[in-house]
Backbone as JSON, one array per atom type, in Angstrom:
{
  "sequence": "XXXXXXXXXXXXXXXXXXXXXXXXXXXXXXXXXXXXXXXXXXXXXXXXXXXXXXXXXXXXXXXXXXXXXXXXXXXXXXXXXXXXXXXXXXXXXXXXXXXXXXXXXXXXXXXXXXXXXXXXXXXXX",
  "N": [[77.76, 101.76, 237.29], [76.37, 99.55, 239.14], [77.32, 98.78, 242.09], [78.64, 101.35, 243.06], [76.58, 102.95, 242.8], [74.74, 102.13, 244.98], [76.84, 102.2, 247.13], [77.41, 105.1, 247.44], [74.39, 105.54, 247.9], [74.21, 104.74, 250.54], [76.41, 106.12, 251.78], [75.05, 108.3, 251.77], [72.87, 108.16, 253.31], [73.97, 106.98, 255.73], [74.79, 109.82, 256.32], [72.92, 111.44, 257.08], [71.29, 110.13, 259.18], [73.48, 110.6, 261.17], [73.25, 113.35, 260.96], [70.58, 113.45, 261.94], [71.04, 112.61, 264.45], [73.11, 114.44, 265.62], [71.07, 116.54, 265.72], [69.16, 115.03, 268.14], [70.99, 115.26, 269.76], [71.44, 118.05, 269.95], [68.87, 118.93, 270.86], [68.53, 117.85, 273.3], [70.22, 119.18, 274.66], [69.43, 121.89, 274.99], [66.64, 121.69, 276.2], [68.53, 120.43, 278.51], [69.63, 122.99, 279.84], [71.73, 123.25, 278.84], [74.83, 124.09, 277.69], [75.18, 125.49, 274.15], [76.75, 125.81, 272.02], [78.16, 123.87, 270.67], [76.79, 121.69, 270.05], [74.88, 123.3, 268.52], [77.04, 123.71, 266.15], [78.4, 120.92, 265.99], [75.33, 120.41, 264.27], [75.27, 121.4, 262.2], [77.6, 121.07, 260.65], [77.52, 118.7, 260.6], [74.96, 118.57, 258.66], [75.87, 120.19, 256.39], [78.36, 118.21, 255.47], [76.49, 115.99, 254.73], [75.4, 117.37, 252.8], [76.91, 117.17, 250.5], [77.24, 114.31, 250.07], [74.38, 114.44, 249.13], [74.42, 115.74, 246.9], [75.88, 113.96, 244.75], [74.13, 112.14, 244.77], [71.79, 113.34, 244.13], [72.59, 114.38, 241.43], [72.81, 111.68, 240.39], [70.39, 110.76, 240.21], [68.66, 113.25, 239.4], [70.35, 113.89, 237.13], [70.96, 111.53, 235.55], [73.81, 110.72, 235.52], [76.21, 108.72, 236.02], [77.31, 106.96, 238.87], [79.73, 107.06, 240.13], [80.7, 109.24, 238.64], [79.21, 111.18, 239.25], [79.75, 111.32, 242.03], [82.29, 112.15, 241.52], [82.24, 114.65, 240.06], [81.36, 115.85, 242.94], [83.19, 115.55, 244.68], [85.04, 116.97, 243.36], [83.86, 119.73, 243.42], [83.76, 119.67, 246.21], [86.43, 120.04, 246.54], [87.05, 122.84, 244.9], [85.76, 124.02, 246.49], [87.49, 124.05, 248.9], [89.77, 125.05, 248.1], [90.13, 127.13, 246.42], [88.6, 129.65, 247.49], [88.3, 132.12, 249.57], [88.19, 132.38, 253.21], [84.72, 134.29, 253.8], [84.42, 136.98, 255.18], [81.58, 137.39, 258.0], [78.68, 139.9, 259.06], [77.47, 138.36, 261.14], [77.84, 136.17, 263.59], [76.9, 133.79, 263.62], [76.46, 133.61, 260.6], [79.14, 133.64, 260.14], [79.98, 130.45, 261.26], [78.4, 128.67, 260.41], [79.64, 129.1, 257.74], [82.06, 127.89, 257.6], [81.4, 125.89, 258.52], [80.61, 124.43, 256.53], [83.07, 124.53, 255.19], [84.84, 123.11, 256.64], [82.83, 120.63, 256.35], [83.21, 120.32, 253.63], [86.13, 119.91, 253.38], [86.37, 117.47, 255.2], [84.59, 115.84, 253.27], [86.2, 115.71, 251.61], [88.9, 114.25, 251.87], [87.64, 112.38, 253.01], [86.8, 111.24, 250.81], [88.55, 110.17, 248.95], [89.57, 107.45, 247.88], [88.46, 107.75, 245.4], [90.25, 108.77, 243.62], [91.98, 106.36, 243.03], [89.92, 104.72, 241.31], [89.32, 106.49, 239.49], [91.53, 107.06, 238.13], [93.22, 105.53, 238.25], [95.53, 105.92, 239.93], [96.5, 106.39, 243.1], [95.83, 109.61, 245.53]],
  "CA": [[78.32, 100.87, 238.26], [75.61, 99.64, 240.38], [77.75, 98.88, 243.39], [78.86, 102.42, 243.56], [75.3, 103.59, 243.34], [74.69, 101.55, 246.13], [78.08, 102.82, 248.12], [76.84, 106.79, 247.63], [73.47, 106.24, 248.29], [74.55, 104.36, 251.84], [76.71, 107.06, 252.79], [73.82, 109.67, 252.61], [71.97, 107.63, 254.56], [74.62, 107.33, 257.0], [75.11, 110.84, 256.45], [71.0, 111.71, 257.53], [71.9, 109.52, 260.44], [74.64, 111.18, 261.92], [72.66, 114.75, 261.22], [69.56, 113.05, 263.36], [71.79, 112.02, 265.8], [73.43, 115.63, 266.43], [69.58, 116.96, 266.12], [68.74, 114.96, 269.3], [72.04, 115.4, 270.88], [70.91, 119.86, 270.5], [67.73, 119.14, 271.55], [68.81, 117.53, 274.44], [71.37, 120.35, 275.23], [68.6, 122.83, 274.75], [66.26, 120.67, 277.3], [69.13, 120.2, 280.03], [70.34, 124.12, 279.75], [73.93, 123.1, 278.7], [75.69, 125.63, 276.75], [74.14, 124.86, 272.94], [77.35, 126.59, 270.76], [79.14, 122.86, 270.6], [75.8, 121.31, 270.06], [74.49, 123.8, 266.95], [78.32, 123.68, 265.64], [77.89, 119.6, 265.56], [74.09, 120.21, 263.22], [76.03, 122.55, 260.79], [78.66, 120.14, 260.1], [76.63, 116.75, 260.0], [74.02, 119.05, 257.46], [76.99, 120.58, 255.64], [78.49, 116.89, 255.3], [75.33, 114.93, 254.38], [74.87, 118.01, 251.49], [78.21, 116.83, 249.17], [76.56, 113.07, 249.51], [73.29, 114.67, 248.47], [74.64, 116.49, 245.41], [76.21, 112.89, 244.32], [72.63, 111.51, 244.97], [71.01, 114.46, 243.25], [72.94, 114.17, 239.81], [72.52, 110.5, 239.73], [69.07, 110.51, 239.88], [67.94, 114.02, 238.75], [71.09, 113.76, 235.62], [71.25, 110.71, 235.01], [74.76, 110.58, 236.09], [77.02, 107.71, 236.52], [77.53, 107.39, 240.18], [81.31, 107.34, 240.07], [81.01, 110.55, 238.05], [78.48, 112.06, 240.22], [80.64, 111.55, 243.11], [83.82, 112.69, 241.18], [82.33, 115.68, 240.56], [80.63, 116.31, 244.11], [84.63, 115.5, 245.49], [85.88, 117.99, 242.9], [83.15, 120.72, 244.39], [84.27, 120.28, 247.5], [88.25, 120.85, 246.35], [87.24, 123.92, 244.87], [85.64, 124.91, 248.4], [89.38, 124.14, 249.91], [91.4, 125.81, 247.56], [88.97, 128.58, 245.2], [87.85, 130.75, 248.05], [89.13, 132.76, 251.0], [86.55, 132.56, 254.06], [83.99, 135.21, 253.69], [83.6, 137.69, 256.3], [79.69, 137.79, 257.92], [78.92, 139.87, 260.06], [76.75, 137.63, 261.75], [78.65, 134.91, 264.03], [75.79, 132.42, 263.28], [76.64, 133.04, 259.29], [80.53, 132.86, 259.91], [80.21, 129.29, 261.75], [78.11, 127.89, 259.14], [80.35, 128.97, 256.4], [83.01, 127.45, 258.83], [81.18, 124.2, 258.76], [80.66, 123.7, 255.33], [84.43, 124.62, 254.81], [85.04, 121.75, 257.2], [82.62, 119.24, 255.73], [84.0, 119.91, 252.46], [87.42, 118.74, 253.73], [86.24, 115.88, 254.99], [83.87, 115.0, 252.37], [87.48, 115.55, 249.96], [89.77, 113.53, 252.23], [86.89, 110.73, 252.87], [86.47, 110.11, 249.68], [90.07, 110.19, 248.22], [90.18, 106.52, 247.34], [87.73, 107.72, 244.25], [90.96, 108.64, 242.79], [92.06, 105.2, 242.37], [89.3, 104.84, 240.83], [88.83, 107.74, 238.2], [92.6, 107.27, 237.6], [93.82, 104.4, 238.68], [96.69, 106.16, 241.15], [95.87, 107.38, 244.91], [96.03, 111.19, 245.6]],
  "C": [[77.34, 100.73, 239.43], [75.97, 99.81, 241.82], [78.0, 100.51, 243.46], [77.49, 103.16, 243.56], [74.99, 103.65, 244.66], [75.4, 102.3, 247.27], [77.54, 104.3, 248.36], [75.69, 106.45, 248.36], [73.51, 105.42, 250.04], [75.1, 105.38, 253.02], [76.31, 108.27, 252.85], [73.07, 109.5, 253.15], [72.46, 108.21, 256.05], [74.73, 108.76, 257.05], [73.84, 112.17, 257.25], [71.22, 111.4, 258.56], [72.42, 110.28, 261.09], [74.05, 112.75, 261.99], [71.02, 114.62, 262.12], [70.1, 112.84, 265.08], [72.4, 113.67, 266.59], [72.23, 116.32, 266.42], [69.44, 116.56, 267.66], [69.43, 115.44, 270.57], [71.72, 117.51, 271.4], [69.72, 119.63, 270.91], [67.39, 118.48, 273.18], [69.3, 118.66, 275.25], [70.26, 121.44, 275.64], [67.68, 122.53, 276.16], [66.54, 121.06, 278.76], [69.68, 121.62, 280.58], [71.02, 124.18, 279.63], [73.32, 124.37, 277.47], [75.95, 124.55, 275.05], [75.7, 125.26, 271.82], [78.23, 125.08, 270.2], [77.86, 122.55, 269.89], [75.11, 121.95, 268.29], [76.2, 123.63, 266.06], [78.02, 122.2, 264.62], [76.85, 119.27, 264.16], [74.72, 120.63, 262.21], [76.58, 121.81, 260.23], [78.08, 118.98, 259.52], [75.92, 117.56, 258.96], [75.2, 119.09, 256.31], [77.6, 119.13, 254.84], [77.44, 116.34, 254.3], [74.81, 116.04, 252.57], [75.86, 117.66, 250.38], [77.51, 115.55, 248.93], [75.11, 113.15, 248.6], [73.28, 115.19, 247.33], [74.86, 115.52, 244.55], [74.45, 112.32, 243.97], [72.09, 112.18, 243.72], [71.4, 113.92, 241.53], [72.86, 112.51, 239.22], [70.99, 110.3, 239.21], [67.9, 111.67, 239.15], [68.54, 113.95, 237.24], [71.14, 113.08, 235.32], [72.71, 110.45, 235.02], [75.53, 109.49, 236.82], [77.85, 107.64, 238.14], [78.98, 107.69, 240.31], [81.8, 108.83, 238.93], [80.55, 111.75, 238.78], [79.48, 112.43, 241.25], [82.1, 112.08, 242.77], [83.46, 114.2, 241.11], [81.32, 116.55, 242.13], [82.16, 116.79, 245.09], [85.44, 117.07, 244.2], [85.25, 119.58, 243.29], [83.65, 121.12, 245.43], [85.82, 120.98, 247.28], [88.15, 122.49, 245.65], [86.74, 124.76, 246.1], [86.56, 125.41, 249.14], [89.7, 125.26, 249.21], [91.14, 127.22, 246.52], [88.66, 130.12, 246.09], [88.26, 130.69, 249.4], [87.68, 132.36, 252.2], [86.43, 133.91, 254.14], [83.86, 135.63, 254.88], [82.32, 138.35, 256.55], [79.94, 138.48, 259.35], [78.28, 139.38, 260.88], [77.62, 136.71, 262.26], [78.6, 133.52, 263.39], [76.96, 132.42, 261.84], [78.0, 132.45, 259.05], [80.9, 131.21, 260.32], [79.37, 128.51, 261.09], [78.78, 127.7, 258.1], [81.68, 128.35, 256.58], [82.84, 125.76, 258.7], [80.99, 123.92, 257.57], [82.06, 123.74, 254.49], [85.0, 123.17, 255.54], [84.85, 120.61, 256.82], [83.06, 118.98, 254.54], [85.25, 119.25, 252.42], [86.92, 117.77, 254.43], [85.64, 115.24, 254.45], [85.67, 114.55, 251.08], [88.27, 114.48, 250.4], [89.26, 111.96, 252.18], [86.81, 110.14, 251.83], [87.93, 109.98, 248.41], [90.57, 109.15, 247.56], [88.95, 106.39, 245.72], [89.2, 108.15, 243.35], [91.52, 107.66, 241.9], [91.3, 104.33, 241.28], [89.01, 105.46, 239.22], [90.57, 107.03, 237.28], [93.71, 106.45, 237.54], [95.52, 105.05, 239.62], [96.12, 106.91, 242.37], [96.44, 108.26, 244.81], [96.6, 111.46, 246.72]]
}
């Protein structure tokens, strides 16, 4: 399905985007001496995010992978993120608010892309 090629590989663009954009916004913070923990939070998330569109990406073009399959299973990745696994205790802060943010972007990579159900299955989830 070309258009959905198209559609994925747009919103890892946008998804690069939005992780440049909180880049400048911490390197600003960093800069002006504001208080950076909002600021690195923000990079984690936009990275975290932009990595479910990149797995879609990935299997289309490294597997050969029908984009609407790619992305079905990139959205079924993330649902086992939600619902497979407890959050891991680090004892590092840093590692717990990364594993924090990719628990996050996984729910909103699952919720954003929810109208792939209609799709796969023809009924919304």
């Amino acid at each position: 399905m070309p258009i959905y090629d198209t559609y994925v590989r747009n919103r890892l663009e946008d998804a690069r985007n939005e992780c440049a954009e909180a880049e400048v916004n911490l390197v600003r913070a960093m800069e002006n001496g504001d208080e950076l923990a909002d600021a690195v939070a923000e990079v984690a998330w936009t990275r975290a995010l932009a990595s479910w569109w990149d797995a879609a990406v990935t299997a289309i073009d490294h597997e050969g992978t029908d984009p609407v399959d790619a992305l079905a299973q990139a959205r079924e990745a993330a649902h086992r993120t939600l619902t497979d696994r407890a959050v891991p205790r680090a004892e590092s802060p840093i590692a717990h608010g990364l594993t924090l943010a990719r628990i996050e972007a996984a729910r909103s990579f699952y919720q954003g892309t929810k109208h792939l159900d209609e799709i796969t299955t023809g009924s919304p989830s």
